[in-house]
N, C-alpha and C positions, 0 to 999 in steps of 0.2 A: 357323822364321820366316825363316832367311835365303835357305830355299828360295824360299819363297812370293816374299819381295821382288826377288830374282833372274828367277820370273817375271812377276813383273807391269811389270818393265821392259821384259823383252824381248816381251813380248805389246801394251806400250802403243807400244811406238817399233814396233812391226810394225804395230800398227792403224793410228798413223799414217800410214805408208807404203801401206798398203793403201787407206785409206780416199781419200787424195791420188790413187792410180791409178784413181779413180770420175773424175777431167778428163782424165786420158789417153786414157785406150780410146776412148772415140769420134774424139777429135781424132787420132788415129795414123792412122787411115784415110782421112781427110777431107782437113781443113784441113793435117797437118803433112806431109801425105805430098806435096804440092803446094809446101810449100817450096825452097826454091836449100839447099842444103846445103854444107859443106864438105867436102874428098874425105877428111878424119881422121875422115868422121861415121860411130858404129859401127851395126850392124845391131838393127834394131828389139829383135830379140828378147834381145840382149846386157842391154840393161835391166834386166829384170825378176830374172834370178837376181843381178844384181851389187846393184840394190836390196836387193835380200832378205838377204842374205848382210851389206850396212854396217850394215841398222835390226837383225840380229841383234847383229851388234858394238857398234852406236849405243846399246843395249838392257842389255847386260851391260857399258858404259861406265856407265851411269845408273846402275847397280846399286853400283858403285865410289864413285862421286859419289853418292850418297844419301845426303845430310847435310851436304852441305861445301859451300860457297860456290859452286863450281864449278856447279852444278847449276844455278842462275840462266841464266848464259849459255848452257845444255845444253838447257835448255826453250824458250828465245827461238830458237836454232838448230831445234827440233824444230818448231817452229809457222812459223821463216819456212821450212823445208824443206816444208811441207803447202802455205804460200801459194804460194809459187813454182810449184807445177804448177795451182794453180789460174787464177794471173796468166798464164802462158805458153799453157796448153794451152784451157783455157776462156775468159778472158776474149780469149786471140790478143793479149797486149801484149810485145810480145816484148822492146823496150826497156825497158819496166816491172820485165816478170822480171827484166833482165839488171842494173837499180840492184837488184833485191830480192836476189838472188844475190850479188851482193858483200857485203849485210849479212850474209846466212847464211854466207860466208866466212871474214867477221871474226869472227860468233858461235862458229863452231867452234873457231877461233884462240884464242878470248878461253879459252874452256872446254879445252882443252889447256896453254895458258899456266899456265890457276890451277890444273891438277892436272899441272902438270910434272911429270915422275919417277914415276909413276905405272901403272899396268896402264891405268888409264879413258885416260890422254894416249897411250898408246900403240895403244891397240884405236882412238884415234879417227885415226891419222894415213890411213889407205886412204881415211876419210870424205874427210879434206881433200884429198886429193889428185885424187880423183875427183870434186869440187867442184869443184878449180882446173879440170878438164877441161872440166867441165860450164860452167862460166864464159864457159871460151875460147870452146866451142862455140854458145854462148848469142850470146855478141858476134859470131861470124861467121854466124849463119844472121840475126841483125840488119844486121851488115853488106852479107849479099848479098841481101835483100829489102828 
């Protein structure tokens, strides 16, 4: 049983992720490729394995957190982590995204906080960090457009 729920975390944080790259791919070519960038912006293809690799972590955090309070703020992070490429890359709201992305921020904060000390607070810090990145990055390509 504890196999099962193990995978169905890390399959449901990967579909999310998956599913969310259905507003990417077009827009990578198009619309975002014609943006002003900053010179710390990494190369397209960086993306895709470094997503892949946090929603498996993001995934087998959930698995930790299955049951405990924690889990609340873990699912609000997982859903504003789906809107935000839907608001940036599809709707093209780039200062939208970038208040949305401070809530997903403080989501993942809030959900490391309540499993302080923890395996799931610690698989989630790469999340946060590369959030705060994504953040930065969010507010300078607003900035320079």
């Amino acid at each position: 049983m504890e196999l099962v729920r193990l995978i169905i975390s890390i399959v449901v944080c990967l579909a999310i992720g998956f599913s969310s790259s259905y507003f990417t791919k077009e827009a990578i070519n198009s619309w975002y490729k014609k943006l002003k960038k900053p010179s710390f912006n990494p190369p397209n293809w960086i993306f895709a394995p470094v997503w892949t690799i946090l929603y498996i972590l993001m995934g087998i955090a959930a698995y930790y957190l299955w049951g405990s309070i924690a889990i609340i703020p873990f699912i609000i992070q997982l859903v504003l982590n789906f809107f935000w490429s839907y608001i940036f890359f599809f709707k093209k709201k780039v200062f939208t995204a970038f208040i949305e992305i401070i809530f997903l921020w403080i989501a993942i904060l809030v959900t490391i906080i309540l499993s302080w000390n923890t395996l799931a607070a610690y698989l989630l810090i790469p999340y946060l960090l590369w959030v705060s990145f994504a953040t930065l990055l969010n507010y300078k390509i607003y900035e320079l457009n």
